[in-house]
N, C-alpha and C positions, 0 to 999 in steps of 0.2 A: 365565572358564574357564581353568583349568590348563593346556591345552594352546595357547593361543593365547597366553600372558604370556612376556615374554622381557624376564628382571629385569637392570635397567640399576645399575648399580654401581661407585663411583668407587674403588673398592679393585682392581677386575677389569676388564681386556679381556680380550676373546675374540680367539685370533688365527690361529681358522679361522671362515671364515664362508659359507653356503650362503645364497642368497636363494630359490631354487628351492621352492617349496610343492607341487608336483606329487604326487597318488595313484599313480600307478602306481608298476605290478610290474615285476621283469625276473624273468630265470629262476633256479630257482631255485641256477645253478651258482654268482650272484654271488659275490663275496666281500664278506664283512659283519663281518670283523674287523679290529679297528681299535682302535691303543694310545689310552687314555687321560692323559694330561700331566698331572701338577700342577705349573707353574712359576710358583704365586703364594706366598705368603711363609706361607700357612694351610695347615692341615691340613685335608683332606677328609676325610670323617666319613661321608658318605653318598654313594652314585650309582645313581641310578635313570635307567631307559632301558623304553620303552614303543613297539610302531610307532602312527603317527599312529591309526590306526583304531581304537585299544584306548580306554576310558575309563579307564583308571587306570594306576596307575604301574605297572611289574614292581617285582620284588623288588630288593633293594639289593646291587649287583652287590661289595659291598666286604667283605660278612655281617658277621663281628665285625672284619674287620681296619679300618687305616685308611690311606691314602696321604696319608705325608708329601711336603712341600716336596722338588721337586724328584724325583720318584717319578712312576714311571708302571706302569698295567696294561693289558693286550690281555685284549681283549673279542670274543666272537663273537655279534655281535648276530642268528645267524639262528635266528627264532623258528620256523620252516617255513611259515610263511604267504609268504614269498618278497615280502613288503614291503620297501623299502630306505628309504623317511621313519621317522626316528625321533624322538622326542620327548626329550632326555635333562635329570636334574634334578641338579645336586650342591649337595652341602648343607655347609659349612664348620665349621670349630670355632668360629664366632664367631654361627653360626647363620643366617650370609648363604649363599642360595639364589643359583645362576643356572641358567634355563631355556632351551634352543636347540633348534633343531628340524636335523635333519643328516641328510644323505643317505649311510646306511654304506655300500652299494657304492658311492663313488667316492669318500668321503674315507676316509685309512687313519690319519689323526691327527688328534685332537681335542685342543687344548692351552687349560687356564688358565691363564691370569697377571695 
């Protein structure tokens, strides 16, 4: 399943990391925006972000643009369901994928490298 795989990649760490897998909700005041990093030597091409409970990806938070090296975007991940598990996917110019699972009200950055 898509949402359980967390792609392991010798060109990429991740260096934020949540272990926490927990369902719950908080209210819905949290704050669920949270800049996205690209500090790997690739170009992102793709970013998809889903809360846990969804079966499929949302839309591609990047549309036609692309975040180069060293580039970053803020994201407001509140879908109104007041989830704060999210599932997120990027997808590289070289066509390598990594998958994480991240708690946006309490992390306010998500960094590749």
């Amino acid at each position: 399943m898509r949402k359980l795989a967390l792609a392991a990649l010798a060109a990429f760490t991740l260096s934020a990391c949540t272990d926490d897998v927990t369902y719950t909700t908080t209210p819905v005041s949290a704050n669920r925006v949270m800049d996205i990093v690209n500090n790997s030597n690739l170009t992102m091409t793709h970013f998809y972000a889903s809360n846990t409970q969804q079966n499929t990806w949302g839309p591609d938070q990047l549309g036609s643009s692309i975040l180069a090296p060293g580039r970053y975007m803020t994201v407001n991940f509140d879908d109104g369901t007041g989830a704060c598990m999210f599932d997120f996917k990027a997808r590289f110019s070289t066509g390598q994928e990594l998958t994480a699972r991240v708690n946006v009200c309490t992390e306010s950055r998500w960094v590749y490298s």
